[in-house]
C-alpha positions as CSV (number, residue, x, y, z in Angstrom):
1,X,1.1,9.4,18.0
2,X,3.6,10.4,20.5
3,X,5.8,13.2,19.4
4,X,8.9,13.2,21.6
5,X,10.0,16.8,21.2
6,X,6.7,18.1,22.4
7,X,6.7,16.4,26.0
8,X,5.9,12.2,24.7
9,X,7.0,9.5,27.0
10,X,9.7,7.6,25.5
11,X,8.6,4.8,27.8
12,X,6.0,4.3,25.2
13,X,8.3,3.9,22.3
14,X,8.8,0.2,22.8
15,X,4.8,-0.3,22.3
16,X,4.6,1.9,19.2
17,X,7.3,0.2,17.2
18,X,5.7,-3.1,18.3
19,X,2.3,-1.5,16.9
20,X,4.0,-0.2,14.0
21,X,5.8,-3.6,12.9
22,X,2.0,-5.7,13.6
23,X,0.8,-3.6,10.8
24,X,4.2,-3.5,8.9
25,X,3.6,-7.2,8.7
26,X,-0.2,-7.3,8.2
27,X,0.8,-4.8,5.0
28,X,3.3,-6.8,3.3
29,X,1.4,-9.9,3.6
30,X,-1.5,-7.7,1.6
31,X,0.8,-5.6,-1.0
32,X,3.5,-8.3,-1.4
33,X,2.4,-12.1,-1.1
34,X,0.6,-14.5,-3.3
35,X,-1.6,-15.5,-0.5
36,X,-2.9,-12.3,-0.1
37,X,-3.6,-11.6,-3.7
38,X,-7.6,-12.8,-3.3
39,X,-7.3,-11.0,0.3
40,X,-6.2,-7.7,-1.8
41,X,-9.0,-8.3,-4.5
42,X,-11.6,-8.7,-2.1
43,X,-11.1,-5.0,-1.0
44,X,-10.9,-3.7,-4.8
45,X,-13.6,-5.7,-5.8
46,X,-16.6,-3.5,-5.8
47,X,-13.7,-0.2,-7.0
48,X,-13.0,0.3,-10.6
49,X,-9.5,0.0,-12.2
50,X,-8.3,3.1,-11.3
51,X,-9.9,2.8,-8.2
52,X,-8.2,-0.3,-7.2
53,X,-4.5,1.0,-8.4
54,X,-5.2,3.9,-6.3
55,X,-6.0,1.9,-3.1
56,X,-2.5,-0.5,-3.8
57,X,-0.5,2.8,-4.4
58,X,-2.1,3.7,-0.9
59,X,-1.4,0.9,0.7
60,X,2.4,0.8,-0.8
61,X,2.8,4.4,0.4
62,X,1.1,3.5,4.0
63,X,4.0,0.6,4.0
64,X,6.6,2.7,2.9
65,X,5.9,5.1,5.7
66,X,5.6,2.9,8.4
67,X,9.2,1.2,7.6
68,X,10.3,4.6,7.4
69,X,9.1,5.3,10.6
70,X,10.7,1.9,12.3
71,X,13.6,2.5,10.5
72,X,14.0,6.3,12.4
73,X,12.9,4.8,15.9
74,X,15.4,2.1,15.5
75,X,18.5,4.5,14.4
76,X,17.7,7.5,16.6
77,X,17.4,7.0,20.6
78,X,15.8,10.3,20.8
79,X,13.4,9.7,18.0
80,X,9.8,11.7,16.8
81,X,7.1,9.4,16.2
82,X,4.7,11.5,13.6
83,X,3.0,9.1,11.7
């Protein structure tokens, strides 16, 4: 990712953020939603139990990056993308 304070264009930051909330949005319909309940239990089918709470914590700590990450871009004009 671009990393500001060593030399990144901040041209780019407009594309990243719009990268960043796609998949933002593709998570939280996974993690979050009713709809994606079947979609989430088709990826932890073949995983046993603690296989499958592993790859939801992942995918909760994936999300809860990535809004941490758009929350930073979208409070600091000179911000570090490192994700």
């Amino acid at each position: 990712m671009e990393n500001l304070e060593l030399g990144g264009d901040p041209n780019h930051l407009p594309q990243i953020n719009a990268d960043l909330t796609a998949i933002q949005t593709g998570l939280m319909n996974l993690v979050s939603f009713p709809t994606a309940t079947s979609a989430l239990a088709a990826i932890e089918a073949n995983e046993s139990p603690a296989d499958a709470a592993a790859t939801t914590a992942q995918l909760q700590t994936v999300l809860a990056d990535i809004n941490l990450q758009i929350q930073h871009d979208n409070t600091d004009t000179g911000a570090t993308l490192s994700v």
